[in-house]
N, C-alpha and C positions, 0 to 999 in steps of 0.2 A: 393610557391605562389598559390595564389585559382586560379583552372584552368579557374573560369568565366574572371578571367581576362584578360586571354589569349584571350576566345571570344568577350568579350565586356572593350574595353579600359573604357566607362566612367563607370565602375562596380565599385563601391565604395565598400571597402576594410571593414566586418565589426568583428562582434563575431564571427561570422560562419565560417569566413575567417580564424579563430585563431582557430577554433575545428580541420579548415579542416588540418592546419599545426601542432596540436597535432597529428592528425592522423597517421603523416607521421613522426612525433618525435618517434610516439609509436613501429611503425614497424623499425626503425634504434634501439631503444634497443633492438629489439628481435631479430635484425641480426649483430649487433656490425659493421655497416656500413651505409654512406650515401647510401641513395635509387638513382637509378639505377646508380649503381657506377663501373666501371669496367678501371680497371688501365693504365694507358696510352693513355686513351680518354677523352676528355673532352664534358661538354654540348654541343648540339645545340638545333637549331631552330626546327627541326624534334622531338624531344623528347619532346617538347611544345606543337608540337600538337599532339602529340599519348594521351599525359594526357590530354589536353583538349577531346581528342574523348574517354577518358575513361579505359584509360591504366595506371594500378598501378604495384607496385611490386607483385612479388609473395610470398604467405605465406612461412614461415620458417618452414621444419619439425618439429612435436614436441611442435609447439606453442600453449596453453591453449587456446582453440576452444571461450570461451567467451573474451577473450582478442584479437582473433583476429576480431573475431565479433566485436567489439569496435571500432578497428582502422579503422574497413571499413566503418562502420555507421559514421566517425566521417569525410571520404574521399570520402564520396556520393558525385557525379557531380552534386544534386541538394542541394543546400543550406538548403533548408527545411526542407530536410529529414535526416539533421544533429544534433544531439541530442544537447542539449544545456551545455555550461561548465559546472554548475553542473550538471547535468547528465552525465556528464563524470567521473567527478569526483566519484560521488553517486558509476557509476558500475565500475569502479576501485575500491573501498574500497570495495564495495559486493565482487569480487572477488579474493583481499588479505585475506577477511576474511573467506572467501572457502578455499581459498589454505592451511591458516593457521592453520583450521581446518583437512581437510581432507588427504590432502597431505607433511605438514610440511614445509620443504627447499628445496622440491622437484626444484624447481624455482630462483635463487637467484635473481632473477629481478622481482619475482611479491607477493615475502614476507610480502615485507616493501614496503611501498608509500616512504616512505625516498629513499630509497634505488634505487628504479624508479627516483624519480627527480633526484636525486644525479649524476645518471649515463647521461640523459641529460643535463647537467650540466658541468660535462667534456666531453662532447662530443669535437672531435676536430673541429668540423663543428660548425663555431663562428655564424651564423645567428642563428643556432636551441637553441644555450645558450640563446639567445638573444629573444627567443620568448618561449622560457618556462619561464620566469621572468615575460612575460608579462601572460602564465598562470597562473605561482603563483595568480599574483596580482586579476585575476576575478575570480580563485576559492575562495579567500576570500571575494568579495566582495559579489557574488552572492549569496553563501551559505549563508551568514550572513545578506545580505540586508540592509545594514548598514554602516556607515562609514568604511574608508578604515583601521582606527588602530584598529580595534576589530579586533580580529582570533575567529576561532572555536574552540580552547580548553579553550576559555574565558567563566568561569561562574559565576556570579554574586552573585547567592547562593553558598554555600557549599555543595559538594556531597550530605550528607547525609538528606539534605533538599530536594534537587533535588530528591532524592529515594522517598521520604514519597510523595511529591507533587507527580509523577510518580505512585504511588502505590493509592491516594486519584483518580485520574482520571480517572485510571482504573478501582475502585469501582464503579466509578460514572456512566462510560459508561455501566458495568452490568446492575447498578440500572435502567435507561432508558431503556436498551432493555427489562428487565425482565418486565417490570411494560407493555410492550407491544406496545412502541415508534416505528416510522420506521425507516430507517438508516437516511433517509433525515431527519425527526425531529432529529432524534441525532447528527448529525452533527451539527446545530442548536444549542442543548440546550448544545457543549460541546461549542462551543463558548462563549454562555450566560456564562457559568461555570470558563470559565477562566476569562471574564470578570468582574463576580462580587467575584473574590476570587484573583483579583489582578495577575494573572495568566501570565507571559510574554510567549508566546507559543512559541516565535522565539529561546527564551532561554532553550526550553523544548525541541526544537526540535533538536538543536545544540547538548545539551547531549546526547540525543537518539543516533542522528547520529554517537558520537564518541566514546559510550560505547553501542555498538548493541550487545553486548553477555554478558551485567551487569548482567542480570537476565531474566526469562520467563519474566514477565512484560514491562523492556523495550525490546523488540523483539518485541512483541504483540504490543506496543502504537508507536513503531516506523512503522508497517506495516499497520497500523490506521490513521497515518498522512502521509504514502503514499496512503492510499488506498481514502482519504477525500481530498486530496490537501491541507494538513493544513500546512503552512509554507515554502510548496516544490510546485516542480509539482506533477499533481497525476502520479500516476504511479501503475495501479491496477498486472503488473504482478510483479515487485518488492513487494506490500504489500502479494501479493498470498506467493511466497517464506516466506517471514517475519513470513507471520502466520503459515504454516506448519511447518517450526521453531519452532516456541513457542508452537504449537501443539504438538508437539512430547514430549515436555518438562512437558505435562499434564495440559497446561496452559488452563482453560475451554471458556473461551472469543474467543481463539485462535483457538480453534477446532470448535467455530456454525462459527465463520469466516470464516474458510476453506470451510462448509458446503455453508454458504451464496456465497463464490466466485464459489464452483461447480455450484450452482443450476442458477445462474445468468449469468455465464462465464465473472468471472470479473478477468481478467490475468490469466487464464485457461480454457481449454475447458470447456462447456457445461456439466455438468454427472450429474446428478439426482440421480443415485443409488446412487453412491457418496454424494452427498448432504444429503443424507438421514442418510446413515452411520456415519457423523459426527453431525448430529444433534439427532441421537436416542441417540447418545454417550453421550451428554449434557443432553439431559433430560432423561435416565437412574440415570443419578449425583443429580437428581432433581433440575432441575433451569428452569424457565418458560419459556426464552428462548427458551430450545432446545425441553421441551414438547410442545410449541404451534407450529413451527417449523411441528415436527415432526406431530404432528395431522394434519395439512394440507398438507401433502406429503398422509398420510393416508384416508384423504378424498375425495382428487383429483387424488390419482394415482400416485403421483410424485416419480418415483424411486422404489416402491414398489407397489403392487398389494393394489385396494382400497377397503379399511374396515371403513366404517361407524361406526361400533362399536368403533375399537380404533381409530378413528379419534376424538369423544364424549371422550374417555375414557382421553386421552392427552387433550383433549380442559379442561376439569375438573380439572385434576392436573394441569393446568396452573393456571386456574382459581383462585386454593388453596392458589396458589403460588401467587398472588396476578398480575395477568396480565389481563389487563380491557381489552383486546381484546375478550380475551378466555370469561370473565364473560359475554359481551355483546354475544357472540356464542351461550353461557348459555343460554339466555333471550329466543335468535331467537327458538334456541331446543325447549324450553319448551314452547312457544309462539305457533307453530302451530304443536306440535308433528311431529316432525321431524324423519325419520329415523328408529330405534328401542325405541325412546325416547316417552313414554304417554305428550299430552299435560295438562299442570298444566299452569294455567294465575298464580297462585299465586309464585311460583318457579320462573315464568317470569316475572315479577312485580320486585321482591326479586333481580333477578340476574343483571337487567337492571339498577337499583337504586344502586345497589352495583358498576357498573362499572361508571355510572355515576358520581359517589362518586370521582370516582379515575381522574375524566375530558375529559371521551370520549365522544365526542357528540352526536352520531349517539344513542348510548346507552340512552342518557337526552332525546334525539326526540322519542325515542320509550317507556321509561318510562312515559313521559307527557302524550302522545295517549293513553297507555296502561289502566294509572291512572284512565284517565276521560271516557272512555269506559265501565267500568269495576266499577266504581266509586268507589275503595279502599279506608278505610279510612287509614289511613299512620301513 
């Protein structure tokens, strides 16, 4: 039982209440025993309030350190600070598919998520059968958002449809960043994108969830709709994992990701140098991205000693590359000879119009001033 209730009789009994007795479901499979169980004794009254004042079992030698990280987040004395069923769920499958990875059958209990229920299941202890039913029932619900007879291996499409849809979104979010969007518009326009392409996200995100090693791509769009909050919670240090994942695998979306969570500390520290190493990686590959990126690390100093020269040199190959950020940089350069760069109005004219072209505003406001200044005929 939730020890609030111990404190407060009228403490109404809710979700939290059910993580916090997973919690305690989790650590009896890891010790093949009721928690604090010792033979020839039975409950009292005193072992109600040791847990209410915050006395748990002790960890099992040997037990996978994020699995028991789990079971304590999930047996916090504040309700709050209890992660939500799916999120339990979520870092139980992340760390089946660690173990399944890295280690094999190291574990016979944290292999298979089957194999985990199964085992609370026959438990001899008839309350805990009885309240893992009732998690069955909100890992489906929550996860899926949905009526109760839909599951998560339910997909509407056919794999191979789900792949192309999966593989068209990830083009698409390229296309956005290259073209010079911020994360916040692209959040935005991937919405718009699923919206006008008929797009069921919930349904996109359910396959991600239950094929997270299909390919670099889902990896990468599964750590994307963690890192956005799309369909889940966010959860920027799960998407951090996700993209180093899909990084390693050469995935390029997946590597200025990693870069964009060093430089921001989004579900990892802080590092800049970092940031920078992932993003010269991407615009070495030439993609505008990881050159515009990269030219403002160069400009500002970020991670690397600042160079005005290549900071100009990466703003241009973005430019090339068709990124109206970079072109409107263009403008400013050639607009007041900036740097190592001679001032030309006409190159700034040129650059300003071209990025305008593309819908950046700031770029239109300074082309209009430049125009009627200068009186260009056009």
């Amino acid at each position: 039982m939730d020890p609030k209730k111990f404190s407060n009789r009228s403490y109404s009994l809710n979700k939290k209440s059910d993580v916090y007795s997973v919690g305690v479901l989790f650590w009896e499979i890891s010790s093949g025993k009721p928690p604090f169980y010792v033979e020839g004794e039975s409950y009292d009254g005193c072992l109600a309030v040791q847990i209410m004042q915050g006395h748990r079992e002790t960890t099992v030698p040997d037990t996978p350190i994020e699995y028991v990280k789990l079971y304590t987040e999930c047996w916090n004395d504040n309700p709050d600070n209890r992660p939500s069923i799916q999120e339990v769920v979520e870092i139980l499958d992340s760390i089946i598919n660690q173990n399944n990875e890295n280690i094999g059958k190291k574990s016979d209990q944290m292999t298979n998520k089957n194999i985990v229920l199964n085992s609370i299941k026959e438990s001899s202890h008839g309350e805990l059968s009885q309240v893992i039913q009732e998690f069955n029932k909100m890992n489906t619900k929550e996860i899926m958002g949905s009526t109760s007879n839909q599951i998560i291996s339910q997909n509407i499409l056919p794999e191979n449809d789900l792949s192309v849809i999966i593989n068209n979104i990830t083009e698409f979010i390229f296309e956005v960043l290259n073209k010079g969007n911020s994360n916040y518009e692209l959040k935005q326009k991937v919405h718009d994108y699923f919206n006008n392409q008929n797009i069921n996200s919930q349904e996109i995100y359910n396959w991600l969830f239950n094929n997270q090693n299909y390919n670099s791509n889902s990896i990468f769009l599964l750590g994307f709709f963690k890192h956005c909050g799309i369909e889940t919670s966010e959860n920027k240090k799960m998407a951090f994992t996700l993209f180093i994942n899909a990084s390693e695998q050469d995935h390029i979306l997946a590597q200025y990701f990693v870069g964009y969570c060093y430089f921001c500390g989004d579900g990892t520290s802080k590092n800049h140098s970092l940031a920078f190493k992932y993003y010269e990686k991407v615009a070495n590959k030439n993609y505008a991205i990881g050159q515009w990126n990269t030219g403002i690390c160069y400009g500002n100093g970020h991670g690397i000693n600042k160079e005005p020269k290549l900071a100009f040199y990466w703003y241009e190959k973005a430019a090339n590359n068709g990124n109206m950020v970079c072109m409107y940089y263009l403008g400013t350069y050639y607009e007041i000879g900036k740097d190592h760069v001679e001032k030309d109005i006409d190159k700034a004219i040129d650059w300003y119009k071209k990025s305008a072209e593309q819908g950046y505003e700031d770029a239109q406001e300074c082309f209009e001033e430049l125009t009627k200044t200068n009186w260009v005929l056009l």
